[in-house]
C-alpha positions as CSV (number, residue, x, y, z in Angstrom):
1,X,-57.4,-62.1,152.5
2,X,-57.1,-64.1,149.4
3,X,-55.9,-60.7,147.3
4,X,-53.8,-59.8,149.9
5,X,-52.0,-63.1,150.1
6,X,-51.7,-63.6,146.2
7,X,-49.8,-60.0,146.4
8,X,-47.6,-60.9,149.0
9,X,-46.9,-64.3,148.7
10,X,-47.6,-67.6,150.7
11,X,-47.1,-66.5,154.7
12,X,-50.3,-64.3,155.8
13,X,-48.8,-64.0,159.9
14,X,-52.0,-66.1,160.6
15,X,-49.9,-69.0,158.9
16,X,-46.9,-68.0,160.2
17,X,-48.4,-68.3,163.5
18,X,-50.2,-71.5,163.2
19,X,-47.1,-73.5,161.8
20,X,-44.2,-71.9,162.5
21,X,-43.6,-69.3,165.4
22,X,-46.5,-69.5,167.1
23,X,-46.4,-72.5,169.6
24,X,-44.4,-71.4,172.2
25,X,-40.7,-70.4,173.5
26,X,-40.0,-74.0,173.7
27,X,-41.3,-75.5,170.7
28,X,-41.6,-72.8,168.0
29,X,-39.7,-72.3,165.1
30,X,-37.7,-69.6,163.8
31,X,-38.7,-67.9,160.6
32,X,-36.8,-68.1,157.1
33,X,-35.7,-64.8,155.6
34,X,-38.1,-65.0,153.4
35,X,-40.8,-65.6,156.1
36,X,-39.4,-62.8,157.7
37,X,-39.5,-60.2,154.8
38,X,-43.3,-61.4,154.1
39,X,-44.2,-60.4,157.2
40,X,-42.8,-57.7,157.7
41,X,-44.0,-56.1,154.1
42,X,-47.6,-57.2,155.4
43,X,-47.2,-55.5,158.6
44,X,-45.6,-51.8,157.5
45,X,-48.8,-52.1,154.4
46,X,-51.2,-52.3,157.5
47,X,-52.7,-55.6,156.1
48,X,-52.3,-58.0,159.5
49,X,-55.7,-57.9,161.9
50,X,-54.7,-55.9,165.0
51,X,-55.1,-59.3,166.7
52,X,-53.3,-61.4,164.9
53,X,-50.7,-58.4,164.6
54,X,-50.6,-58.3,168.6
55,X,-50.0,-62.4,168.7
56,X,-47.0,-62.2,166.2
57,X,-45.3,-59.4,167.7
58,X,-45.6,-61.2,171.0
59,X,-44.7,-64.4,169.3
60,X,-40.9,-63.3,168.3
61,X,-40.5,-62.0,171.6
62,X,-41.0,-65.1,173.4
63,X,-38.9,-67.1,171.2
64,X,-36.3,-64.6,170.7
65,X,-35.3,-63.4,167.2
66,X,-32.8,-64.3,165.4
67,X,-30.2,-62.2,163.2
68,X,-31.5,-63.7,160.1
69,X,-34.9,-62.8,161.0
70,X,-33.8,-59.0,162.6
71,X,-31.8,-58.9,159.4
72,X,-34.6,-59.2,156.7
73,X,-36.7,-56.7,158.8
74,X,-34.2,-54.1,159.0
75,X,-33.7,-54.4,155.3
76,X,-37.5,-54.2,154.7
77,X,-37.6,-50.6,156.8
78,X,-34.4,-49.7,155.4
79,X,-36.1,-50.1,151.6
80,X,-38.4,-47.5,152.8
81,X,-35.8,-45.2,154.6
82,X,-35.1,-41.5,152.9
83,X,-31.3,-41.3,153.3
84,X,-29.3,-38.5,153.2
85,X,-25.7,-38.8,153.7
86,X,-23.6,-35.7,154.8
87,X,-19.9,-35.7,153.2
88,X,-18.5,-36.1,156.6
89,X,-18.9,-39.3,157.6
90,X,-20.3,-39.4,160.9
91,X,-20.5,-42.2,164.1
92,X,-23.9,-43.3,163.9
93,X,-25.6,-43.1,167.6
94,X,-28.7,-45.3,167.7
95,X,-30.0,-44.6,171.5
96,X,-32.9,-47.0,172.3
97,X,-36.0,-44.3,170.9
98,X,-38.1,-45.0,174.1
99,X,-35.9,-42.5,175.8
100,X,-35.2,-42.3,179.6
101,X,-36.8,-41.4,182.6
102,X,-34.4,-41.3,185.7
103,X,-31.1,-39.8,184.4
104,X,-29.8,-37.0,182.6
105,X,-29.4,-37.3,178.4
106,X,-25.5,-36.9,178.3
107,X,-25.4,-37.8,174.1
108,X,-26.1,-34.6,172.9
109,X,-23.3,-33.0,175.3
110,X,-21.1,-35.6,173.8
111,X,-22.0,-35.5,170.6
112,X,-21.3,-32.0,170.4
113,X,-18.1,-32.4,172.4
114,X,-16.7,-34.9,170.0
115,X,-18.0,-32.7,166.8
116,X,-15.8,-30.0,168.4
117,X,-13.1,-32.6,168.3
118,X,-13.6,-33.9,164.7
119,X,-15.5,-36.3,164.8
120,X,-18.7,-36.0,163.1
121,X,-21.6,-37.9,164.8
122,X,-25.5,-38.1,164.4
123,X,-28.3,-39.2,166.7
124,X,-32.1,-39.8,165.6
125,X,-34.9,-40.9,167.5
126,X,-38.5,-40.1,167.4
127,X,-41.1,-38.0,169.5
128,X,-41.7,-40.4,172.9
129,X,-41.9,-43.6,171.1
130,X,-43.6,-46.9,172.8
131,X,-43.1,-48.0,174.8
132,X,-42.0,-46.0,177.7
133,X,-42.4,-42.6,175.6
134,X,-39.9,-41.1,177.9
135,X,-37.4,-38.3,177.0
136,X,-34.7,-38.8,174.1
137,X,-32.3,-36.6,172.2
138,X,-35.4,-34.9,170.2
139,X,-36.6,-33.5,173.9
140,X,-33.0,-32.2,174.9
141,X,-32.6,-30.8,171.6
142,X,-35.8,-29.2,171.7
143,X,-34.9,-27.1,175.6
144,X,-31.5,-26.6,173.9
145,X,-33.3,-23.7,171.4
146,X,-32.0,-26.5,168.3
147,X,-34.5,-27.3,165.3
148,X,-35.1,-30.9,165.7
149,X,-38.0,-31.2,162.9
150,X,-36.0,-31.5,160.2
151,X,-36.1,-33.1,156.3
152,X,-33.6,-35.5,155.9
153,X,-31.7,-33.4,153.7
154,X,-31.5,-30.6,156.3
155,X,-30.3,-33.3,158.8
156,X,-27.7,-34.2,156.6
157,X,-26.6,-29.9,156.3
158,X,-26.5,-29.7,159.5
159,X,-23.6,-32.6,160.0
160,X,-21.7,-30.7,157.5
161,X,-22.2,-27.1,159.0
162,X,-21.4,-28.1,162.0
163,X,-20.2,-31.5,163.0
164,X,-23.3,-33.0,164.2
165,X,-26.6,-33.5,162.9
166,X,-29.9,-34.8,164.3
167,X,-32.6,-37.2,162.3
168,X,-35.8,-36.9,163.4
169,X,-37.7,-40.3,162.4
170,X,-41.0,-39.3,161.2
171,X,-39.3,-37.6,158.5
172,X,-36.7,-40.4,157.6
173,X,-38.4,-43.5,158.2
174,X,-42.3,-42.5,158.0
175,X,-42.8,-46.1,157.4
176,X,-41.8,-47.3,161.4
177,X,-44.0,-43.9,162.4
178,X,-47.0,-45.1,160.8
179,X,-46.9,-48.2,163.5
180,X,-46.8,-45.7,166.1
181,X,-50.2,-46.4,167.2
182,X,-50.2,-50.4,166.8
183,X,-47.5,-50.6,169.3
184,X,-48.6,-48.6,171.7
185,X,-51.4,-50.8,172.3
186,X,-49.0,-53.3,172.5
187,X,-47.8,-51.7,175.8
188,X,-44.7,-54.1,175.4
189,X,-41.6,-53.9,173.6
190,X,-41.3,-55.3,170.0
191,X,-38.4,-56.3,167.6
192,X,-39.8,-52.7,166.3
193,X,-37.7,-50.9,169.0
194,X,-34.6,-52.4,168.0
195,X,-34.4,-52.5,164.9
196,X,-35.4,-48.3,164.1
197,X,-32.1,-47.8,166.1
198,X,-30.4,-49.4,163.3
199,X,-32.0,-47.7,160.5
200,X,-28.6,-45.4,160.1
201,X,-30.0,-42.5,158.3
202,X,-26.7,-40.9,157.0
203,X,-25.3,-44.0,155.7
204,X,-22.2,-43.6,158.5
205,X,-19.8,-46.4,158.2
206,X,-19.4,-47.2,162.2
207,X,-22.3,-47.6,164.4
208,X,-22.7,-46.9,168.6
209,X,-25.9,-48.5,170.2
210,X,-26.4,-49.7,173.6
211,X,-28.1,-53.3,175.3
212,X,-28.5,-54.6,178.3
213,X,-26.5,-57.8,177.8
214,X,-23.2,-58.6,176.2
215,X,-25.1,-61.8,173.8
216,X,-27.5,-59.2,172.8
217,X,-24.7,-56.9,171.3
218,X,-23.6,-59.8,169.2
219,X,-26.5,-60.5,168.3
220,X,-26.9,-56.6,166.9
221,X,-23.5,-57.3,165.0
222,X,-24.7,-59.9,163.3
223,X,-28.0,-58.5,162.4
224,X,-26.2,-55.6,160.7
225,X,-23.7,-58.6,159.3
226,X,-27.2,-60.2,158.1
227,X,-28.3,-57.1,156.3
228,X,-28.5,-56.9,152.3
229,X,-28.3,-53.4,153.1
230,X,-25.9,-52.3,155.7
231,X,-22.5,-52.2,154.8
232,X,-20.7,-51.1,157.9
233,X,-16.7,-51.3,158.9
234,X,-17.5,-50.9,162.9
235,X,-19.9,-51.2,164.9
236,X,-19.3,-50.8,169.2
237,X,-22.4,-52.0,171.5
238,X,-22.2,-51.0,175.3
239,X,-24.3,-51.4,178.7
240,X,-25.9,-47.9,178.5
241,X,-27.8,-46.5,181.5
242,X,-31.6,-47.5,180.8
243,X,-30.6,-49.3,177.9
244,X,-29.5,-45.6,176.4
245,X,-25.9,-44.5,174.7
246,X,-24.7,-43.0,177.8
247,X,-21.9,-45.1,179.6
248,X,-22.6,-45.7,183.4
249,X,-20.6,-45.0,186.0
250,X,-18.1,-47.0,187.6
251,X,-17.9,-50.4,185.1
252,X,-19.4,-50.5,181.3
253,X,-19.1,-53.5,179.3
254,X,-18.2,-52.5,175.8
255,X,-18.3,-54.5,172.6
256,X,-16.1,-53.8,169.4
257,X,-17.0,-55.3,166.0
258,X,-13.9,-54.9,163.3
259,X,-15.2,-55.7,159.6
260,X,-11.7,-56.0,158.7
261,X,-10.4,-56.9,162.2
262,X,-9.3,-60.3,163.0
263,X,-10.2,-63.5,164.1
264,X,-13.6,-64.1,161.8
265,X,-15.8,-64.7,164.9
266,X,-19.3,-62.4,164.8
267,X,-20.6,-63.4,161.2
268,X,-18.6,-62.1,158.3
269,X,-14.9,-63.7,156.9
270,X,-12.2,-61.8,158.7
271,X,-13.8,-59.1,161.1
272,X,-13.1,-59.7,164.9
273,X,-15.6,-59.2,167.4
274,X,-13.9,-58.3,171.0
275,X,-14.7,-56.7,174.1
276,X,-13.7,-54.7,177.0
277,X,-14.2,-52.4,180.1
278,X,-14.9,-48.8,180.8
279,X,-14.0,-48.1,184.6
280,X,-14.3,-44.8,185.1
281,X,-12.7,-44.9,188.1
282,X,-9.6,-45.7,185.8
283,X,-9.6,-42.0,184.7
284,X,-9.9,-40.6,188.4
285,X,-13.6,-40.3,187.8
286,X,-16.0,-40.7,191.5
287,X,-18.6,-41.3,189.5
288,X,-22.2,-43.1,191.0
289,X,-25.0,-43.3,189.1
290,X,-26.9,-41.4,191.4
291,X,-24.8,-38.4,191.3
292,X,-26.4,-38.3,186.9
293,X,-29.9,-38.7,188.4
294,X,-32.2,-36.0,187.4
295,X,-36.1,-35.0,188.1
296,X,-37.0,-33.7,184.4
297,X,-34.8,-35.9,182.0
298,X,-35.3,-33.2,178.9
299,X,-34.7,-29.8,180.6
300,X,-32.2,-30.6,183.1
301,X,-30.3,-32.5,180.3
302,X,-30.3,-28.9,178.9
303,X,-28.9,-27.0,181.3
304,X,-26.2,-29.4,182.2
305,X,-25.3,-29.8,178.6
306,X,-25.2,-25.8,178.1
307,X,-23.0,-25.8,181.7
308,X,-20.9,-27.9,180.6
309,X,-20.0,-27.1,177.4
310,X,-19.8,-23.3,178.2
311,X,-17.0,-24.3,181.0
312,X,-19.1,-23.7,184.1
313,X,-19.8,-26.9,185.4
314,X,-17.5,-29.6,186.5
315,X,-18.0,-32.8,188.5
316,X,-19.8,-36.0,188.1
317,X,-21.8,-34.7,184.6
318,X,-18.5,-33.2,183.3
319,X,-16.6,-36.1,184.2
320,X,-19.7,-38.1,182.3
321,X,-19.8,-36.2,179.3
322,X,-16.0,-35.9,178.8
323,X,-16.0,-40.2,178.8
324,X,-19.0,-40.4,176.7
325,X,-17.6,-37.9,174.3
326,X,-13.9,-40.1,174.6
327,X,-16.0,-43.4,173.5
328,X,-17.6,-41.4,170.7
329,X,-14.1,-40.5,169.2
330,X,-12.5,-43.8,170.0
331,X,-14.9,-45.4,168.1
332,X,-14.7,-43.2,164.8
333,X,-11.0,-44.5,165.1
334,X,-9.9,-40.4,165.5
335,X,-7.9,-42.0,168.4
336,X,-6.5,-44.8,169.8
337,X,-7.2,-45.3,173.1
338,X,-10.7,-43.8,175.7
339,X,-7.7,-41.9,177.2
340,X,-6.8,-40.1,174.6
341,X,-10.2,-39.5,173.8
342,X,-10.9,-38.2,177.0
343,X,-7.6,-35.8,176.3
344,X,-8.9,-34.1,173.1
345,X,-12.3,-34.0,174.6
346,X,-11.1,-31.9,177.4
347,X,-9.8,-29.6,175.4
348,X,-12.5,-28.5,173.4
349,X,-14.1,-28.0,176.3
350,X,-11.7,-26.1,178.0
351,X,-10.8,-23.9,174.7
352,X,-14.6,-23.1,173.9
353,X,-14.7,-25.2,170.6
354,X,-17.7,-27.5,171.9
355,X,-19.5,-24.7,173.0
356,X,-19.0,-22.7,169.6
357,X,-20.5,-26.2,168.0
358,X,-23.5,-25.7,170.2
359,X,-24.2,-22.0,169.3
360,X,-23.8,-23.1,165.6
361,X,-26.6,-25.8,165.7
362,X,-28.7,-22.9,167.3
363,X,-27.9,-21.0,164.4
364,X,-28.4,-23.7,161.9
């Protein structure tokens, strides 16, 4: 231990535990930057004891980290993150990796449908991540005939060729793979899952990700304001179903971060951070959540998407996709309002474009 801590520095997680974070919810403290970046180096060079690994990770989640802290670790995977940036410059679409287990994967469709549309958008995730290790985009890709198993460079290809391009994490970020193991035996949630949703492997400049609260979305803005590394214009947070990018049905909270937008609240000198409602209802949408409820998450996400996009499906997941795909655009700035998003969506659609985009990444 004596090596180890001479290479790292003064804060083995055993220290950090006894005098700073690990005391309690109530009573503990939060950790410097450089704290944070210690242990987090320690942790992705497997040096920690799976014990006192297992106490730390438990430890920020019971006193709740803060975007200094999410910053530095997001800066400490991102130092070991193989980017590859496309020319287009794409919406990044971090969907929580841990996938879903109750309702159909409508970010693919989307995607695609707003890559028919112009705007360029990318989605990465793992292969069933802790710790739910449920369906996510790899799985629908996967029934959809597309190569998911890609280098990063290929990843970045394919968002040229053909508007949208997936990331598949083991490739881009091998660093967050190698934990794969350590937090399964967690069987709990760590600041792990949020932050390899931020790791943004094709360098877009806006950013979509989901929460389940509308402080935690802030507190993603200012994480990504935090970062020595990130260097984003927008970034829009919403109340995904099961925590993933898909909006509900009937009312979605959405949050919208401007880097050069406003009023200076949300971290950084002159951005605005503002929010606002999706009410699908608005756009003549009877829409429940349990008319997007599937059995098999990955291959019925499949077949809808393919429905869909080939024109011979309409109702509740048409309606669904269509507004996904609307927020996607909007949030590029390729239009001004959801209902004009919804507009052009519609129309590739309708014309064949989006399902042209999906024959393509077959191809690709």
């Amino acid at each position: 231990m004596a090596q180890a801590t001479q290479e790292f520095g003064d804060w083995p997680l055993k220290r950090l535990m006894t005098e700073v974070c690990g005391s309690g919810h109530k009573s503990a403290d939060d950790l410097t930057r450089a704290q944070a970046t210690e242990a987090f180096e320690r942790i992705l060079a497997d040096e920690p004891d799976p014990t006192t690994l297992g106490a730390f990770w438990l430890s920020n989640r019971w006193k709740r980290n803060t975007p200094e802290e999410l910053g530095a670790y997001v800066d400490v995977m991102c130092e070991r993150v193989e980017y590859a940036e496309p020319d287009a410059d794409p919406v990044d679409c971090g969907a929580n990796y841990d996938g879903k287990g109750r309702s159909a994967i409508l970010g693919v469709a989307a995607g695609v449908v707003a890559a028919a549309a112009g705007t360029p958008v990318v989605v990465h995730s793992g292969d069933r991540v802790p710790t739910q290790k449920q369906d996510s985009y790899k799985h629908v890709l996967d029934e959809l005939g597309v190569h998911t198993e890609l280098t990063p460079s290929d990843s970045a290809d394919m968002v040229d060729e053909t508007g949208f391009g997936f990331y598949y994490q083991p490739a881009f970020n091998p660093a967050i793979d190698d934990l794969f193991d350590r937090r399964d035996q967690m069987g709990v949630r760590t600041f792990v899952n949020t932050i390899e949703t931020l790791a943004n492997p094709s360098g877009a400049s806006v950013h979509l990700g989901s929460f389940y609260h509308l402080a935690f979305a802030k507190k993603v803005v200012d994480t990504f304001v935090e970062s020595e590394f990130h260097d984003l214009d927008r970034v829009l947070m919403f109340q995904g179903m099961e925590g993933y990018d898909d909006v509900r049905p009937g009312y979605t909270k959405v949050a919208e971060w401007d880097a050069s937008g406003g009023d200076g609240d949300a971290g950084s000198e002159g951005a605005s951070f503002d929010d606002f409602e999706i009410e699908t209802a608005d756009y003549g949408m009877d829409l429940e959540e349990e008319d997007l409820a599937v059995d098999d998450v990955a291959v019925e996400s499949a077949e809808i998407t393919e429905a869909v996009l080939a024109g011979e499906r309409d109702g509740p997941f048409a309606d669904a996709i269509a507004v996904n795909a609307a927020l996607r655009i909007y949030a590029r700035g390729d239009v001004d309002s959801i209902e004009d998003g919804l507009d052009a969506a519609r129309d590739v659609i309708g014309d064949g474009a989006a399902h042209d985009v999906l024959e393509a990444l077959r191809d690709f």
